[in-house]
GUKOLGU-533002 format. One line per field, with one value per residue: x, y, z of N, C-alpha, C in turn. Coordinates in pm, whole numbers, plus 50000, padded with zeros to 5 digits. Layout:
<sites>
nc1 c(X:...)
nc2 c(Y:...)
nc3 c(Z:...)
cac1 c(X:...)
cac2 c(Y:...)
cac3 c(Z:...)
cc1 c(X:...)
cc2 c(Y:...)
cc3 c(Z:...)
</sites>
This chain:
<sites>
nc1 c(50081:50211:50367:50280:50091:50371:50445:50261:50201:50447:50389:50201:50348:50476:50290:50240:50451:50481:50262:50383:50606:50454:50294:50351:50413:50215:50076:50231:50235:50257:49983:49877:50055:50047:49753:49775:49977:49834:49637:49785:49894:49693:49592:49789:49714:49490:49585:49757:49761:49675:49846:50140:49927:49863:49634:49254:49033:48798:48928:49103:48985:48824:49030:49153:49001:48962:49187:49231:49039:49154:49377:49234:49134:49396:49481:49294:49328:49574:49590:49442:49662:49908:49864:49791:49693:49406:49300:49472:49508:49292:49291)
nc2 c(49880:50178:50166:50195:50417:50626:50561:50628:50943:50988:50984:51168:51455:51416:51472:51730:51866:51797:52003:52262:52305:52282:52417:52743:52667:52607:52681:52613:52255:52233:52189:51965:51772:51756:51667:51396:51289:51339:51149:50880:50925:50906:50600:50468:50585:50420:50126:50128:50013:49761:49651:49642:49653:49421:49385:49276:49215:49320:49618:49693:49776:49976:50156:50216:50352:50581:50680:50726:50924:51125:51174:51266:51498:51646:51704:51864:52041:52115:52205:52455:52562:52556:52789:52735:52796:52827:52877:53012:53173:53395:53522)
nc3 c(50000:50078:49898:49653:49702:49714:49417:49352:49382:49283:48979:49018:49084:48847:48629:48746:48650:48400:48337:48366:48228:47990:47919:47874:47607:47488:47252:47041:47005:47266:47382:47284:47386:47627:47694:47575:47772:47983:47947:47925:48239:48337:48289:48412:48697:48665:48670:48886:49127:49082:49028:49207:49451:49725:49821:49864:49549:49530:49670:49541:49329:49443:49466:49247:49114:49309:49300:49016:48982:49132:48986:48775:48847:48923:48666:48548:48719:48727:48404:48425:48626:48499:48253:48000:47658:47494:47237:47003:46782:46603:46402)
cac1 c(50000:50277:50464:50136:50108:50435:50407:50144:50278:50559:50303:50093:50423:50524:50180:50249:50560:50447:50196:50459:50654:50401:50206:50387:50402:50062:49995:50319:50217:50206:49832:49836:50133:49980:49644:49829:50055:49797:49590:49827:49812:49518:49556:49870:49689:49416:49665:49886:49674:49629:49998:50127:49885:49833:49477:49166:48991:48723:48968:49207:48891:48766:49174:49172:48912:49007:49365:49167:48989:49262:49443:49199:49107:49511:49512:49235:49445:49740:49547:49474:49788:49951:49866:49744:49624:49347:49279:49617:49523:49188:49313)
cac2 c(50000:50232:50174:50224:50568:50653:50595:50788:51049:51045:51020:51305:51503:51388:51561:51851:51930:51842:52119:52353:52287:52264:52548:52838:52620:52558:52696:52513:52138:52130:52141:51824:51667:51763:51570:51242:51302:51356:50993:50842:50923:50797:50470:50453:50582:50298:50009:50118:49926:49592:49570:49662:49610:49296:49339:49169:49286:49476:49703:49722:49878:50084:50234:50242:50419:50697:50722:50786:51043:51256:51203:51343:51642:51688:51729:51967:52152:52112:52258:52577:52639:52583:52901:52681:52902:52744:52997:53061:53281:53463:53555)
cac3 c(50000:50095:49778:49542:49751:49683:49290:49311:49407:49138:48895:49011:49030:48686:48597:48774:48589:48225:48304:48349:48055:47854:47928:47770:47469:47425:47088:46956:47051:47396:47432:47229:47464:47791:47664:47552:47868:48080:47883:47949:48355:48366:48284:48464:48783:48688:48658:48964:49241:49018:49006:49339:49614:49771:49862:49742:49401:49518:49767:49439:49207:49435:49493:49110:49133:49382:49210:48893:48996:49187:48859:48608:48871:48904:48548:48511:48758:48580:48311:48501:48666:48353:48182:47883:47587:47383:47147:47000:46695:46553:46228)
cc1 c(50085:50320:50399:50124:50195:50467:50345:50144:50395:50490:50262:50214:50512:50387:50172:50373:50562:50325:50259:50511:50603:50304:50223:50409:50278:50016:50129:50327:50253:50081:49829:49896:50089:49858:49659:49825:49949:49605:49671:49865:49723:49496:49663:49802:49581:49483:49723:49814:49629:49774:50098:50068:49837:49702:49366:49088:48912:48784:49064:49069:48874:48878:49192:49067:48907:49109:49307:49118:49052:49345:49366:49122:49255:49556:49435:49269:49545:49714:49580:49562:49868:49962:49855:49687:49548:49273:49391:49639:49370:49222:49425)
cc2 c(50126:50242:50232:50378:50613:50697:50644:50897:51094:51026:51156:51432:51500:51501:51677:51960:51909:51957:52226:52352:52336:52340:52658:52799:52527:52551:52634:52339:52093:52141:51969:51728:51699:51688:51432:51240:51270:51179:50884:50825:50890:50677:50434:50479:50449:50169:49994:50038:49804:49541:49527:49622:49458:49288:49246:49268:49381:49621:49762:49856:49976:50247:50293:50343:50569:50752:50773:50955:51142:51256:51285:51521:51724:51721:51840:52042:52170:52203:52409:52655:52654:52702:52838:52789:52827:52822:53063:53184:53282:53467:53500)
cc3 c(50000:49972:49671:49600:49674:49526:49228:49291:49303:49024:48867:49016:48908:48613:48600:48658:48436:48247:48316:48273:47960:47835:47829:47652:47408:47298:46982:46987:47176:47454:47446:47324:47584:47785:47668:47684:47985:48066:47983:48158:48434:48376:48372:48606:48807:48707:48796:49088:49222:49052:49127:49468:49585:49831:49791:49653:49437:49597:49638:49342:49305:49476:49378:49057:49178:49313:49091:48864:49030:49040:48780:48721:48883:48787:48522:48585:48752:48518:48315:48533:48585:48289:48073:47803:47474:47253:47163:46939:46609:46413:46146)
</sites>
C-alpha cells in the first residue's frame, strides 16, 4: 500500500511538471502533449493498484478508482495552473 502511495505520488508530480513545461508552449504542441501526457496518467493511475497492492479485488477497484479520479482532477488543475492558451490565433 505504501509503495502504490508513493508511485502515486511520482506520477501526480510527473503531471504537475508536464503542466509547466508545457504550458507556455501551448499553441506550439504542447496542448496536444499535455492531453496524451495527461491519457496516458490515467491509465497509469488505473493500473497502479492491480499491480502493486496485495489486497483483494474489490479494495484494488475501488483504489483504482480513487487514484483515477485525483488524477483526472490533478490534470484539470494542471490545466489551470499551467497558463494553457486554447485559442492561440483569431486571424
Amino acid at each position: 500500500m505504501k509503495k502504490t502511495l508513493a508511485l502515486y505520488c511520482l506520477i501526480s508530480l510527473s503531471e504537475l511538471i508536464l503542466a509547466y513545461i508545457c504550458g507556455p508552449h501551448s499553441c506550439e504542441g504542447g496542448l496536444a502533449l499535455y492531453f496524451y501526457g495527461g491519457i496516458l496518467f490515467l491509465i497509469m493511475s488505473l493500473a497502479l493498484p492491480f499491480i502493486k497492492n496485495p489486497a483483494h479485488l474489490p479494495r484494488k477497484v475501488v483504489m483504482a478508482f480513487i487514484l483515477a479520479l485525483l488524477s483526472a482532477l490533478l490534470w484539470a488543475g494542471g490545466f489551470m495552473m499551467g497558463n494553457f492558451r486554447v485559442i492561440c490565433k483569431l486571424f
